[in-house]
Structures are given as structure tokens and as C-alpha cells.
C-alpha positions as semicolon CSV with decimal commas, in nm:
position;residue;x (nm);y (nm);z (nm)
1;X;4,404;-6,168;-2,052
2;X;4,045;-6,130;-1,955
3;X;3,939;-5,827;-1,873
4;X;3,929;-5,816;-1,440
5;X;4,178;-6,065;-1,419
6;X;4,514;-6,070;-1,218
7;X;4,779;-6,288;-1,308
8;X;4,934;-6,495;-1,063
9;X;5,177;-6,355;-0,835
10;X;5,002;-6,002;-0,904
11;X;4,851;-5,977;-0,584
12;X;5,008;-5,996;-0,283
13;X;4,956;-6,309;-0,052
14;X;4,657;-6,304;0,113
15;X;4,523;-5,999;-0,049
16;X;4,370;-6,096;-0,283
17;X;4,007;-5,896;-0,330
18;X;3,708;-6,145;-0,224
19;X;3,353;-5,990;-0,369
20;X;3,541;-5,706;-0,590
21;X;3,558;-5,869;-0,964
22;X;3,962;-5,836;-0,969
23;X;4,008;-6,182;-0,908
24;X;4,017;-6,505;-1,139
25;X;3,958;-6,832;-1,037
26;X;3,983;-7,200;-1,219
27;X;3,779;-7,459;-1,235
28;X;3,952;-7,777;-1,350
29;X;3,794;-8,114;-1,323
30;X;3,767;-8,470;-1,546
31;X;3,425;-8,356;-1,710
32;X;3,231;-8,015;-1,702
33;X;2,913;-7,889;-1,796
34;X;2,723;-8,251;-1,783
35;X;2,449;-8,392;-1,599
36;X;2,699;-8,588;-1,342
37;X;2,726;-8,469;-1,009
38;X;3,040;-8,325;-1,012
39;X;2,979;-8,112;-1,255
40;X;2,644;-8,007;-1,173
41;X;2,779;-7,922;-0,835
42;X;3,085;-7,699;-0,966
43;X;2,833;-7,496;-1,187
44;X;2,654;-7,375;-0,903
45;X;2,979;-7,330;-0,722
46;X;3,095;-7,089;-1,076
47;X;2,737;-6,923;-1,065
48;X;2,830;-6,832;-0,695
49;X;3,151;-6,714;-0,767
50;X;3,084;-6,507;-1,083
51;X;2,749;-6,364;-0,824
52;X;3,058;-6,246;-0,602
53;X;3,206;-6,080;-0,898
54;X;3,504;-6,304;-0,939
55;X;3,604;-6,390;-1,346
56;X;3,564;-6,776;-1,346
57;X;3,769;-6,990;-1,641
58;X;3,662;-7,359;-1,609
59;X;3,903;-7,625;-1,742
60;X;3,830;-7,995;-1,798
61;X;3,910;-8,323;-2,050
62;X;3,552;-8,335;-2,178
63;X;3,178;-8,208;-2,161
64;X;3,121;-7,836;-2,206
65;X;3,427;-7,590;-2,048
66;X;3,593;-7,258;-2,169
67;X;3,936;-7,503;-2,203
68;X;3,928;-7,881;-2,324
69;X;4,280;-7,999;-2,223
70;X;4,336;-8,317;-2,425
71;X;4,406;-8,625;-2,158
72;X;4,208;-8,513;-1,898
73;X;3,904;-8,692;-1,925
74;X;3,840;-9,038;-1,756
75;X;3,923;-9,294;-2,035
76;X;4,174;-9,103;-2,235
77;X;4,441;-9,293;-2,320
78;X;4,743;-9,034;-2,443
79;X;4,854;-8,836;-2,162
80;X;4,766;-8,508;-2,023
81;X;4,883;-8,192;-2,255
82;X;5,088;-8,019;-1,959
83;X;5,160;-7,743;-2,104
84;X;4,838;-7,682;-2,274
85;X;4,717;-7,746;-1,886
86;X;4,930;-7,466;-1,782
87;X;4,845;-7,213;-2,019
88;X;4,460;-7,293;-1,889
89;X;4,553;-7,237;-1,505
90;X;4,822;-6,937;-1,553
91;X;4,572;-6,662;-1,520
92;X;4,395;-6,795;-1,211
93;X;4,484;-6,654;-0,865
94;X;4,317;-6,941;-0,731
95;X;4,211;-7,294;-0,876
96;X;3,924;-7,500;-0,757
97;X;3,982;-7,855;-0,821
98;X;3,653;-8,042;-0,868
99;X;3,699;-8,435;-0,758
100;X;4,009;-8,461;-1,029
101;X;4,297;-8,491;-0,712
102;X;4,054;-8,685;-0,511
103;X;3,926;-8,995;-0,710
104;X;4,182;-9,054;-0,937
105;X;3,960;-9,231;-1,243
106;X;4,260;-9,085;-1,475
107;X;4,582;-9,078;-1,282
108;X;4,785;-8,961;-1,518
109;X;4,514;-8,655;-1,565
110;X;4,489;-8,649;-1,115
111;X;4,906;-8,611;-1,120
112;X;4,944;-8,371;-1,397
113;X;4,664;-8,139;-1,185
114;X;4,850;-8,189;-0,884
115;X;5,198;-8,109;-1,046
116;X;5,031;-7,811;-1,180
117;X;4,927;-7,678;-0,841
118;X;5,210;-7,701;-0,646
119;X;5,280;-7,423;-0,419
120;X;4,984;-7,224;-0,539
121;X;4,664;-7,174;-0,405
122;X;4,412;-7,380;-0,457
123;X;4,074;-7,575;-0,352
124;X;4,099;-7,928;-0,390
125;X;3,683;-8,040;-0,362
126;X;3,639;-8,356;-0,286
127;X;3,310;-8,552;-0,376
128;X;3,414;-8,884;-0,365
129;X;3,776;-9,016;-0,190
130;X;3,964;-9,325;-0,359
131;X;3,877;-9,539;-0,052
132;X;3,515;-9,530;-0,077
133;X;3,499;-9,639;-0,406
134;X;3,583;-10,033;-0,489
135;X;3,827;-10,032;-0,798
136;X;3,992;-9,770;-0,616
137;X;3,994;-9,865;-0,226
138;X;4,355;-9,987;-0,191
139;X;4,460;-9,610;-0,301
140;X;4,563;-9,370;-0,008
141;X;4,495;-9,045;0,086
142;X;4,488;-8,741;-0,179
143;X;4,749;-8,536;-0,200
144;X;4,822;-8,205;-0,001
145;X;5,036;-7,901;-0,008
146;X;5,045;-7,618;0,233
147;X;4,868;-7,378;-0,038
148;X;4,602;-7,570;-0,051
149;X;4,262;-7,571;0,157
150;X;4,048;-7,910;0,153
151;X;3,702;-7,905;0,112
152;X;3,454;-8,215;0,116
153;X;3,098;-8,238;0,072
154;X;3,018;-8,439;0,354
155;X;3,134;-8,500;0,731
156;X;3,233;-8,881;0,662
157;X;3,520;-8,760;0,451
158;X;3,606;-8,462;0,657
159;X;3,669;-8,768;0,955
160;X;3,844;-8,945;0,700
161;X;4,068;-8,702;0,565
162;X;4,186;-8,582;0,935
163;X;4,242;-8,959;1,026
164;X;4,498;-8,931;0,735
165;X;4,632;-8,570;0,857
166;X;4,457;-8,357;0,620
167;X;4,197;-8,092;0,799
168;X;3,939;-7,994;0,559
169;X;3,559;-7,833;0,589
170;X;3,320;-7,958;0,490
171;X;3,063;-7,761;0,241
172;X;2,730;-7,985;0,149
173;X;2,595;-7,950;-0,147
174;X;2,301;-7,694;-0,161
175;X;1,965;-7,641;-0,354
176;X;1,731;-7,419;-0,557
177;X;1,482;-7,373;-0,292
178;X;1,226;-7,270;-0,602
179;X;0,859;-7,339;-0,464
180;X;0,739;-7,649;-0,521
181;X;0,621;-7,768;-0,869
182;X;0,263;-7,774;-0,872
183;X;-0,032;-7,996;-1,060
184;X;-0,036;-7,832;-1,391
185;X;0,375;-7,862;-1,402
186;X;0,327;-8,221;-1,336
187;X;-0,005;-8,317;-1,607
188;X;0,188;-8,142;-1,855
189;X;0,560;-8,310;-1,771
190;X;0,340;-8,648;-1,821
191;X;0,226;-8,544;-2,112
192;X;0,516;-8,487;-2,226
193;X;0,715;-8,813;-2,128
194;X;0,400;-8,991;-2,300
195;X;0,342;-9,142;-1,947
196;X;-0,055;-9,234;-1,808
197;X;-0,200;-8,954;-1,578
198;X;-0,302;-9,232;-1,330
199;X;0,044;-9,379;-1,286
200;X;0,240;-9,396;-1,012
201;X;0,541;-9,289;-1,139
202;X;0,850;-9,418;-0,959
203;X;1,151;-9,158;-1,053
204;X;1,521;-9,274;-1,065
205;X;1,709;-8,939;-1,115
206;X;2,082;-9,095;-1,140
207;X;2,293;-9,254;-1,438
208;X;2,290;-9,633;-1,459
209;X;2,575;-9,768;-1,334
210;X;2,648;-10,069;-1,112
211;X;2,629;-9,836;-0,743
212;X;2,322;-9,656;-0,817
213;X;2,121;-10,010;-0,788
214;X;1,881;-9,961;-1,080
215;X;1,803;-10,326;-1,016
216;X;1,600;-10,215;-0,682
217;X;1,466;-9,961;-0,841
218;X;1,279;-10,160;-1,112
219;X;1,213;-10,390;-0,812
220;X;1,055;-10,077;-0,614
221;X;0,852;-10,005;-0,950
222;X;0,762;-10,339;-0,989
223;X;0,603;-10,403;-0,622
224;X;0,402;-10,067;-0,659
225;X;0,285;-10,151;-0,980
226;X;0,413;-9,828;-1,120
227;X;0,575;-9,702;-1,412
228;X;0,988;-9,651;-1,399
229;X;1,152;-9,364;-1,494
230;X;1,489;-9,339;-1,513
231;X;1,666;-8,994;-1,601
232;X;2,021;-9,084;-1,655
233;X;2,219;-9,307;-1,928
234;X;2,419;-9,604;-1,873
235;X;2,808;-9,556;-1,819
236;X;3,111;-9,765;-1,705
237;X;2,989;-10,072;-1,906
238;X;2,641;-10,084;-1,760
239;X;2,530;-10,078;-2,087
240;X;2,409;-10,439;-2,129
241;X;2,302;-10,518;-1,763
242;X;2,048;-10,207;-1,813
243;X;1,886;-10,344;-2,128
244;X;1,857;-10,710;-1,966
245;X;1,655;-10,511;-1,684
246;X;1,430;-10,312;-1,888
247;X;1,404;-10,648;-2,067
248;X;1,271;-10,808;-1,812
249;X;1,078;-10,508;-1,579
250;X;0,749;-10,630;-1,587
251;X;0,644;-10,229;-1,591
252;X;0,671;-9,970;-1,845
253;X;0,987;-9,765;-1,837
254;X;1,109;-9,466;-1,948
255;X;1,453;-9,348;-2,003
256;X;1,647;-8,996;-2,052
257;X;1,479;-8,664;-1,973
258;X;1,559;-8,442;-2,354
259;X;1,544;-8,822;-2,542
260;X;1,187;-8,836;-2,417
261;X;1,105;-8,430;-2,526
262;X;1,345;-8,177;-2,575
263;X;1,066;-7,934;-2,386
264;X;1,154;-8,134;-2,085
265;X;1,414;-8,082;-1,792
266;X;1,504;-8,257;-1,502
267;X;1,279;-8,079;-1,258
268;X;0,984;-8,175;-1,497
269;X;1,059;-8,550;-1,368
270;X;1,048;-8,448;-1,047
271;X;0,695;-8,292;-1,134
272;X;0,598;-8,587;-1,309
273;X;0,701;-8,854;-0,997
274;X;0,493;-8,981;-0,723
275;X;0,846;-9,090;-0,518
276;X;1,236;-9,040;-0,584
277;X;1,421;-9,405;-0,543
278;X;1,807;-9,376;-0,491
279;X;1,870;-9,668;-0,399
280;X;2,266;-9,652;-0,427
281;X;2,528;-9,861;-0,208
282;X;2,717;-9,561;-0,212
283;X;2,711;-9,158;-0,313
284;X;2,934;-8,848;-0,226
285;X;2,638;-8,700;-0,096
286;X;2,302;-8,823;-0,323
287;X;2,123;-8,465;-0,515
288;X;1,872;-8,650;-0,571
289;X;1,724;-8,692;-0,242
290;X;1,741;-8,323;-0,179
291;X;1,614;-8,205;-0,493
292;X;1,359;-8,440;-0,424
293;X;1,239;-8,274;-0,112
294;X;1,307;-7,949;-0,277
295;X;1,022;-8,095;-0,495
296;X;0,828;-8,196;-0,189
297;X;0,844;-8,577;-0,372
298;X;0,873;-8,879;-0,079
299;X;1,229;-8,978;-0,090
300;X;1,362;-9,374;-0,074
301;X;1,733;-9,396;-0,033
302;X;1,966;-9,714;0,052
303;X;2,150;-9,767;0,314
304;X;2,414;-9,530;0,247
305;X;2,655;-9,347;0,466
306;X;2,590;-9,020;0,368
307;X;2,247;-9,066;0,312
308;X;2,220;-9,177;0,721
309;X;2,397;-8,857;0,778
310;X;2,201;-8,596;0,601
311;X;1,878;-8,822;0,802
312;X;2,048;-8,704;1,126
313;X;2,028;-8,360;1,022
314;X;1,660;-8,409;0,989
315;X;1,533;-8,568;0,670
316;X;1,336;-8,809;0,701
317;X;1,406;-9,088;0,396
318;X;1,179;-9,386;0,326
319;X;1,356;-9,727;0,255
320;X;1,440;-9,772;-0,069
321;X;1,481;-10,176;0,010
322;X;1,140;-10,186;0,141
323;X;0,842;-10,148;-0,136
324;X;0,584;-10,275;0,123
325;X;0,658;-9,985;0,318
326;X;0,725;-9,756;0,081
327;X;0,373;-9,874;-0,085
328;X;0,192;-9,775;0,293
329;X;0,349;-9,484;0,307
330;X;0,209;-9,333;0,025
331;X;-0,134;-9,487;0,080
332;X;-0,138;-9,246;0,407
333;X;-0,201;-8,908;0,282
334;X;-0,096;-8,773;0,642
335;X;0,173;-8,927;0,669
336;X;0,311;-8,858;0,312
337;X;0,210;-8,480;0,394
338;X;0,374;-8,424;0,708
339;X;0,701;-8,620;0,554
340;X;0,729;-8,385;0,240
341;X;0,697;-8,107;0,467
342;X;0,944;-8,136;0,704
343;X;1,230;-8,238;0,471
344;X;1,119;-7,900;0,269
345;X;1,186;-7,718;0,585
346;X;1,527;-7,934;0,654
347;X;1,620;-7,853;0,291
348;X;1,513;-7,505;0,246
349;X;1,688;-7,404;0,622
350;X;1,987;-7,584;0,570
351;X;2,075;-7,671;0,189
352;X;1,912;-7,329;0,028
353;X;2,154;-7,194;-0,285
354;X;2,086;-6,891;-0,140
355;X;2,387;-6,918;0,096
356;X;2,657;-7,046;-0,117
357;X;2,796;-6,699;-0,192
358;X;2,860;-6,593;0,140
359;X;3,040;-6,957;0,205
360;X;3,255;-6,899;-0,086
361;X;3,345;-6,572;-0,008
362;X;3,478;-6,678;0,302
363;X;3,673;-6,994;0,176
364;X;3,845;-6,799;-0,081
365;X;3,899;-6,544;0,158
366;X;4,079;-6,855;0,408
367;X;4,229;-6,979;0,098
368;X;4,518;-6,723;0,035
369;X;4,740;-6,953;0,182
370;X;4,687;-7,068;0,484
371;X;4,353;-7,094;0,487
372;X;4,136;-7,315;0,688
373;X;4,439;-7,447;0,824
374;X;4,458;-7,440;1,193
375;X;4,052;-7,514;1,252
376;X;4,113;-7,876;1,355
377;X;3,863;-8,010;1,040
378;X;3,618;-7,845;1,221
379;X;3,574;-7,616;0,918
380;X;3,310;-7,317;0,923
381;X;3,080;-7,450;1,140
382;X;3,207;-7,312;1,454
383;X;3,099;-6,990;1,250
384;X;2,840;-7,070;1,088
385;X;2,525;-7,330;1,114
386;X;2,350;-7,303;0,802
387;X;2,471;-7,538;0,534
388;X;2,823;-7,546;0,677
389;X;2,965;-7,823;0,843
């Protein structure tokens, strides 16, 4: 057993220490330690957690985790090894599942989870539900036990979820509020990438697949006369459609972020970038138009639901379907000033990393059973402004 850790059932109900180091918790999900969302979102949430002194295990079918559990991952065809699954969750007083019991791209891998945590506690994360995706819309609801406390990273699901008798609260995502990269970070990032100083670099931080609309943003590239960059690699098939485009782009591309120079990183992109496109028909909640205005970068999203609900909170997004306007805004040094600026602010008040450990520490604290419960889906937020919702 590691050392701090309790085994389950060691600690009576609701007792168990939040901040002290004597508890363990689980992070099982499809993929781990990647560039995806997902996972980049539940290694902040296990940076958090081990910042609280908790000892965090993570689990997953693939990528980088303490435990690879053949017939996890999305794609594998043998099923799930349920006992080796087992032996990976028995130390945890708590599990965090990341997406896995939400979208269920593996269902074998999404039931064997869910057998797994019956009747214990658990956090069942939710970035995407089956219903807002299209290969998956006819699904229902996840599933739910009285252990468990829901948790979604944006209000559209928490509505959804209740509609379906599930209460949840609703986290967002949150963000390095490092300062702002400044010129020399950005000559030498071009530098690097082999990309001209003078271009206007238009940055696609996502992986190519058919959602994320890399189509519009060669199209945005193309109408600014810029240079595309595009961080992520093709996935689900995409594989073909994305050489066709870069085939026929009409502007210089580039492609990967390490494949380019293994001095650069992801935030070097956003250095190197004139504007962030996401120009996705749909996203759990869209990093890249926050990091973006972490960055102070303009920011063009699509017409998104999410992406209209973080703009009520205050962000203020360009049109990613709109290169004309896009193109004038960036003409208008004022304007482009005064934009960056105030989603900074909106970003750094309300989406700052630096409250995620006091969020968890409450969750967990809710989740030992019963937790979060009886607040009508209103989650934290009656509690708490900042980040929570």
C-alpha cells in the first residue's frame, strides 16, 4: 500500500480527512497524461489534489498513468480486465471518474467503471454527455448511484443532467493565470516553428477531427492571408480529409507543437499567434479560448453552446465564421487592446488555477456520501462566485 493511504472502508463515512495527506483518491478515465482535454483537465485536477496533500493513483486504458488496465481505452477491442480494474481502484477512498461514465466511446470500458463503483464514493466528471455528441445522441442519461456526486464542466449539462434527475455542480475548467508571454517569447517561438517574423499567424490549438472545423480555420487563414498553425494531430479517421486541406490551403501551414522543435510547448504557439481560431460546432467547454486570453491572444470561436455561455460571463469572442471581421478587428489596435484586456481580467477573476484547491477540498469533503446531494444542481455557487457555478 502506499505510504498515506487508507484502504477502503478504513475510514468511517464521511470522515474521511480533506487537506491532511491520509486520504487516496483515483483517477480513472479512457486516456491519461495526453494532450486531449480530458486529460489535460484531470492533471490539473491531480496537481490540486496532491497540493491538498491527498495520495493520487491515476488509472486509464492508454497514454501515460500509474495503472494501464488493458480494455479501457477507446478502440480496444477485448474487454475490460475487471479484476485487474479492481486491484487499481481498491486502495482509493474516493474515485474521480474523468468523462469514462459520461461519453461512453468504449462501453464495455464505461460499464465495467460503473460496475466497479457501485456503492462507493465517487466523482463521476463529466466533460462531454452522450447526447451532445452525434454518434452517440440516441444514448440516455449517465448512470447514478447514491455514492456518487456529479460534477460537469459547464452549466448546459448541469440543466441537462437535472432535466434527467441527476443534480450535479458544475466546476469550469480553470487556468494558469502566468503573465502574459511577451515579444522575445514570441520571436524566438517563431524561430523555432521556422515561421516568418512578419506573419500573421493564425493558431488552431485543437486535434483535427471532424467538430473542431479545421476547414474554417484554413478558411480564416486563408482570408487574412496568414500562415496556419495547427497544434494537434488528426484522430477518429480525419486523417485523409486533413491532408486534402493542407493540400489545397493556399497558405503555409504548420502542424504539431514537439514535431516542429522539441524546445517548443504549447504556450510557445500561443506566443507565436496573432489570433486563436476554434472554430468547433461543439466542445465540453473549449481551453483554448481561455488559454488564449490567458495569453492575451484575440479569440474566434463558433457558434457553440458553451462558448455563448462562458461570453455571458464576460468574454468577449470574435467570430470565428467571419474573417472580414475578424481581419478589422485586428487592424484596430484599440480595439484589439481593450478586447485582450478584458477577457484577461474575465479569465484571471474567474478561471485562475489558483482556486481549484479550495473547490476540491470542498467537493471531496461533500462527496463522503451524500454529497452535493440536496443543493437542487445549484452546486457551489450559492457559496461561492469565483469559478464555481
Amino acid at each position: 500500500m502506499p505510504v498515506g493511504a487508507v484502504p477502503v472502508g478504513a475510514v468511517p463515512v464521511g470522515t474521511m480527512p480533506v487537506g491532511t495527506g491520509t486520504g487516496t483518491v483515483a483517477v480513472v478515465s479512457y486516456r491519461l497524461g495526453g494532450s486531449d482535454g480530458v486529460s489535460i483537465e484531470a492533471a490539473k485536477w491531480c496537481g490540486a489534489l496532491t497540493e491538498l496533500g491527498f495520495t493520487v493513483r491515476t488509472v486509464a486504458g492508454s497514454g501515460k498513468a500509474d495503472r494501464i488496465v488493458a480494455g479501457l481505452a477507446v478502440g480496444d477491442v477485448e474487454p475490460p480486465d475487471g479484476a485487474g480494474l479492481e486491484a487499481a481502484l481498491s486502495e482509493a477512498d474516493v474515485v474521480v471518474a474523468e468523462n469514462i461514465c459520461s461519453l461512453p466511446l468504449n462501453p464495455r470500458a464505461s460499464s465495467a467503471v460503473v460496475r466497479a463503483l457501485r456503492g462507493r464514493p465517487a466523482v463521476l466528471r463529466h466533460h462531454d454527455l452522450a447526447w451532445q455528441r452525434p454518434g452517440t445522441a440516441h444514448l440516455g442519461p449517465p448512470p447514478d448511484d447514491p455514492a456518487w456526486t456529479h460534477v460537469t464542466v459547464n452549466r448546459l449539462s448541469r440543466r441537462q443532467l437535472a432535466a434527467a434527475g441527476i443534480p450535479s455542480t458544475t466546476l469550469y475548467n480553470r487556468f494558469d493565470p502566468a503573465p502574459p508571454p511577451d515579444a522575445s517569447r514570441r520571436t524566438r517561438a517563431r524561430r523555432l516553428a521556422s515561421i516568418d517574423p512578419a506573419a500573421l499567424v493564425v493558431l488552431q490549438p485543437t486535434r483535427a477531427i471532424e467538430r473542431k472545423g479545421v476547414a474554417s480555420g484554413l478558411r480564416m487563414a486563408r482570408a487574412l492571408g496568414g500562415h496556419f498553425w495547427l497544434t494537434g494531430r488528426a484522430e477518429e479517421g480525419y486523417e485523409p480529409r486533413l491532408e486534402a486541406l493542407v493540400r489545397g490551403a493556399g497558405v503555409p501551414v504548420s502542424r504539431g507543437v514537439e514535431d516542429l522543435s522539441p524546445e517548443l510547448t504549447v504556450a510557445d504557439a500561443y506566443a507565436a499567434c496573432d489570433v486563436v481560431v476554434l472554430p468547433s460546432s461543439w466542445e465540453g467547454f473549449g481551453n483554448p479560448a481561455l488559454e488564449g486570453s490567458m495569453a492575451c491572444r484575440p479569440v474566434a470561436v463558433g457558434d457553440y453552446a458553451v462558448g455563448r455561455e462562458l461570453e455571458r460571463i464576460g468574454f468577449s469572442w470574435l467570430d470565428a465564421s467571419d474573417p472580414a471581421g475578424v481581419g478589422h478587428h485586428l487592424s484596430d489596435p484599440v480595439s484589439r487592446a481593450d478586447c485582450v484586456a478584458r477577457n484577461r481580467r474575465t479569465a484571471e477573476d474567474r478561471f485562475s488555477l489558483a482556486g481549484l484547491a479550495a473547490e476540491l477540498s470542498e467537493l471531496l469533503a461533500k462527496a463522503l456520501p451524500g454529497g452535493c446531494r440536496d443543493d437542487g444542481g445549484q452546486g457551489l455557487d450559492a457559496r461561492r462566485r469565483t469559478g464555481v457555478q
